[in-house]
Residue frames relative to the residue before (quaternion, step in Angstrom):
aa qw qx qy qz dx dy dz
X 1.0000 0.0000 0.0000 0.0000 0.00 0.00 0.00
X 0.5596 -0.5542 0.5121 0.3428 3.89 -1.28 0.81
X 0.1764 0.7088 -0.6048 -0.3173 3.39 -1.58 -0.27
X 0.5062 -0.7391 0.4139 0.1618 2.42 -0.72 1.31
X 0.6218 0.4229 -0.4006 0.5235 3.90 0.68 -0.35
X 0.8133 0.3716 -0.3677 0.2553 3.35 0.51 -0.28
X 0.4893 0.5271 -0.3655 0.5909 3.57 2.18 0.56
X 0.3400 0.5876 -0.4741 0.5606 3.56 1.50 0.04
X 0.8881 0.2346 -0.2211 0.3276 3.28 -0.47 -1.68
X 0.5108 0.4831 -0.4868 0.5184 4.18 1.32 0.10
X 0.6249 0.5001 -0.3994 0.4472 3.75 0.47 -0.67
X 0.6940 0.4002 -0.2792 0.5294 3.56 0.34 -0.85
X 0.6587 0.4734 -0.4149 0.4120 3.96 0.62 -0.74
X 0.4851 0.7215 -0.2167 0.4440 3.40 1.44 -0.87
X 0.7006 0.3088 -0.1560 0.6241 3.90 0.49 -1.35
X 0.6268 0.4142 -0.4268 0.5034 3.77 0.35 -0.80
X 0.7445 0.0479 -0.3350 0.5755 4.18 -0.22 -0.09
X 0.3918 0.2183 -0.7667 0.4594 3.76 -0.69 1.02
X 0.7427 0.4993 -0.3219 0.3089 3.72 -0.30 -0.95
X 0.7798 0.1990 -0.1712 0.5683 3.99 0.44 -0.76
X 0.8630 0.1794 -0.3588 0.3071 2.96 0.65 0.22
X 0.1622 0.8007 -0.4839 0.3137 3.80 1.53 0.88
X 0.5931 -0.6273 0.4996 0.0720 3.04 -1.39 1.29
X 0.7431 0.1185 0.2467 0.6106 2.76 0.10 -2.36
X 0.2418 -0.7105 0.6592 0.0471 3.96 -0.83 1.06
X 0.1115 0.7523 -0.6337 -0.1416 3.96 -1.09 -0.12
X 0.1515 -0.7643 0.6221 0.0770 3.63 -0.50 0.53
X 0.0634 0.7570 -0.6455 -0.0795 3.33 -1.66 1.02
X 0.1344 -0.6844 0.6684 0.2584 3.78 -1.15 -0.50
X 0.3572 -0.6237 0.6771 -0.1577 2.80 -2.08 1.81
X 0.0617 -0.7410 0.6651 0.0692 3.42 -0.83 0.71
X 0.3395 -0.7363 0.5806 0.0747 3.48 -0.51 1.37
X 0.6382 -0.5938 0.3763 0.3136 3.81 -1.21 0.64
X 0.6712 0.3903 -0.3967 0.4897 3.58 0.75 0.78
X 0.6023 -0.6805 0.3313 0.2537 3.29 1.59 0.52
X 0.1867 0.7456 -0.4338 0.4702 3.32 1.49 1.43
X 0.1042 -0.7814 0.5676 0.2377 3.00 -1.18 -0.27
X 0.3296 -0.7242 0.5913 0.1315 4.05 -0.96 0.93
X 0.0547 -0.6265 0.7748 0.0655 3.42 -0.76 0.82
X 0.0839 0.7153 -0.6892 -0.0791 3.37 -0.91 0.26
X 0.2674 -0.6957 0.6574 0.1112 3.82 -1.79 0.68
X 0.5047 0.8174 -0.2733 -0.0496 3.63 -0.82 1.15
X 0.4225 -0.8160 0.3378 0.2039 3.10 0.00 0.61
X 0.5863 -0.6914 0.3289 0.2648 3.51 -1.80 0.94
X 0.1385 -0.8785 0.4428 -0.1139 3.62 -1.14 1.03
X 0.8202 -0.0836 0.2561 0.5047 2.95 0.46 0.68
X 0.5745 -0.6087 0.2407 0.4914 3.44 1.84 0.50
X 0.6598 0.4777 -0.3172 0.4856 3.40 1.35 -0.33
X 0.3226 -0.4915 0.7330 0.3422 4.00 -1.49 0.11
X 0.4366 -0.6603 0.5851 -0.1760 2.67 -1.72 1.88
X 0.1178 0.8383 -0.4268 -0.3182 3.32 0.00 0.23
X 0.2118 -0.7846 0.5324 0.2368 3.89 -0.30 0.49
X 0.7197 -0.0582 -0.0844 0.6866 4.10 0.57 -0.27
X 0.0037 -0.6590 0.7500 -0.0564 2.88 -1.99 1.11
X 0.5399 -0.6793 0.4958 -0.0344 3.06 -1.34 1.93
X 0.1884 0.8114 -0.5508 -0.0521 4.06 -0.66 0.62
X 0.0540 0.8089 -0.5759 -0.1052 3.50 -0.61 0.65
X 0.5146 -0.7176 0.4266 0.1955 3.22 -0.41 1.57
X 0.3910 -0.7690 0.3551 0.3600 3.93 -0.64 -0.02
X 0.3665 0.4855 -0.4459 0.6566 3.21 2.36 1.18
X 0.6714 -0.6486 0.2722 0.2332 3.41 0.68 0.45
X 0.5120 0.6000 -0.4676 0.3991 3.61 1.24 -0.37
X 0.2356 -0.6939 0.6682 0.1286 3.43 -1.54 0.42
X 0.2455 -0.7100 0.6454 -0.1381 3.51 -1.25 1.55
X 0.0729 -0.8446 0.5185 -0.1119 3.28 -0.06 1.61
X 0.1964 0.7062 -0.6786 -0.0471 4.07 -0.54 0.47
X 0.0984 0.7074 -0.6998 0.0128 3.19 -1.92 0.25
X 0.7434 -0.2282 0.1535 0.6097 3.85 -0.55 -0.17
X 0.6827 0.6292 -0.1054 0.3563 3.13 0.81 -1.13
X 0.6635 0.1298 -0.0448 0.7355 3.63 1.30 -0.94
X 0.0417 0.7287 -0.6525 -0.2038 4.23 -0.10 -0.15
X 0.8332 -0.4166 0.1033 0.3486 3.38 0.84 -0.58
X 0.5029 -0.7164 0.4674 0.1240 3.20 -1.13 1.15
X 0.7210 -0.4643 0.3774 0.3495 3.80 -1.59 -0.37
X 0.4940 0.5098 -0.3031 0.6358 3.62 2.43 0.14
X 0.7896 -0.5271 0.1803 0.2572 3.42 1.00 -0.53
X 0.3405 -0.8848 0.2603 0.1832 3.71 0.51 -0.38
X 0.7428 -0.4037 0.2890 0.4492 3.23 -1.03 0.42
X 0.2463 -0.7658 0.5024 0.3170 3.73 -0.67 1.02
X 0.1438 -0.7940 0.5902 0.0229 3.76 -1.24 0.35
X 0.3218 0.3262 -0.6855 0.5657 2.48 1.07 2.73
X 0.5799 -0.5685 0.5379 0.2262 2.71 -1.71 0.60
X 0.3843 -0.6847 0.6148 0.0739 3.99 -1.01 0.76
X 0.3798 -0.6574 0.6084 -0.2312 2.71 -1.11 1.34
X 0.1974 -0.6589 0.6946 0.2108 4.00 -0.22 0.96
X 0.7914 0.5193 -0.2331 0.2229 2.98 -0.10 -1.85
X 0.6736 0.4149 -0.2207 0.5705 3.91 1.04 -0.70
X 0.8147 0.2892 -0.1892 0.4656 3.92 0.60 -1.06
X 0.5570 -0.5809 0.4509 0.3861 3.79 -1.11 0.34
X 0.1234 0.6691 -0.6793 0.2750 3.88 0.45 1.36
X 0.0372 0.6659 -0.7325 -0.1365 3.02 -1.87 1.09
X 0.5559 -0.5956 0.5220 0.2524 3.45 -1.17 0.77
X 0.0497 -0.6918 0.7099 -0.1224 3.33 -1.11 1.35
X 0.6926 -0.4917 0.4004 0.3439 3.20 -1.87 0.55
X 0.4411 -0.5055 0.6131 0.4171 3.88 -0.64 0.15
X 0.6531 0.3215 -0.5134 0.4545 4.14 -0.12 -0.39
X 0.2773 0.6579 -0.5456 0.4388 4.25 1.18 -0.38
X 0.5527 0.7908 -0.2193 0.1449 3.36 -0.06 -1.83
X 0.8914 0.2189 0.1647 0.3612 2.04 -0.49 -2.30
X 0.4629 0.6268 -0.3506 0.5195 3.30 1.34 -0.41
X 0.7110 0.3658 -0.2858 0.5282 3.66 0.27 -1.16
X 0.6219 0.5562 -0.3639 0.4142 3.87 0.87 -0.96
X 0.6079 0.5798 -0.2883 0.4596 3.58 1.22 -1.36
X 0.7151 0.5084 -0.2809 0.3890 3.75 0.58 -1.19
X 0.5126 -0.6949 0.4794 0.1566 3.42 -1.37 1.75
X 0.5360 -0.6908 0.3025 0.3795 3.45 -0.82 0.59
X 0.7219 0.3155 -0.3307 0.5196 3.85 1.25 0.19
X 0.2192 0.5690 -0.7057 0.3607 3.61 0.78 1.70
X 0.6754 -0.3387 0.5959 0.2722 2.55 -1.93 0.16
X 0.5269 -0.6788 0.4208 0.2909 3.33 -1.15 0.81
X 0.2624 -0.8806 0.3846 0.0886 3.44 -0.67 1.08
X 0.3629 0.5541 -0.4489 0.5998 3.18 1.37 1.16
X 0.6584 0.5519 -0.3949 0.3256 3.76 0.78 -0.43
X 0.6342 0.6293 -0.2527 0.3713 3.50 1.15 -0.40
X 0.4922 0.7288 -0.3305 0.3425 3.29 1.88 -0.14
């Protein structure tokens, strides 16, 4: 039989040191075909981009945040493939980009609307 709480608690031990203990960070944003937006936060592993927090603002505005901390909710969850710039439509944004969208509560106003 799986346990599951105990691939929970390696999966989560996993994202928590890419996260505290990450050198280099890169951060992009994706607009998905319903006219979201993906922030996504990640770092290198093993030759691959990790993601460790990923950002959704919906194009009703709610924001859906996972990371070690949240893997995942009844919107969805931290993905756990690696990204690719070169192959996927990722644009590269500043890390303060980020955090801004990471910072924002889930009943702001959308903060892309002010652009």
């Amino acid at each position: 039989m799986v346990d599951l709480e105990r691939i929970k608690a390696e999966t989560v031990a996993y994202f928590r040191a890419l996260d505290e203990n990450a050198a280099l960070r890169h951060h992009f944003r994706h607009v998905d075909e319903e006219g979201g937006l993906w922030y996504i936060e990640a770092v290198p592993d093993r030759g691959e981009l990790i993601v460790i927090r990923q950002a959704e603002l919906t194009s009703v505005g709610r924001l859906h945040r996972y990371s070690w901390e949240h893997l995942e909710d009844e919107h969805g969850g931290l993905t756990d493939q690696a990204v690719d710039p070169e192959e996927e439509p990722l644009e590269a944004i500043a890390a303060e980009e980020f955090q801004r969208v990471w910072n924002t509560g889930p009943s702001s106003p959308r903060p892309w609307a002010s652009r």
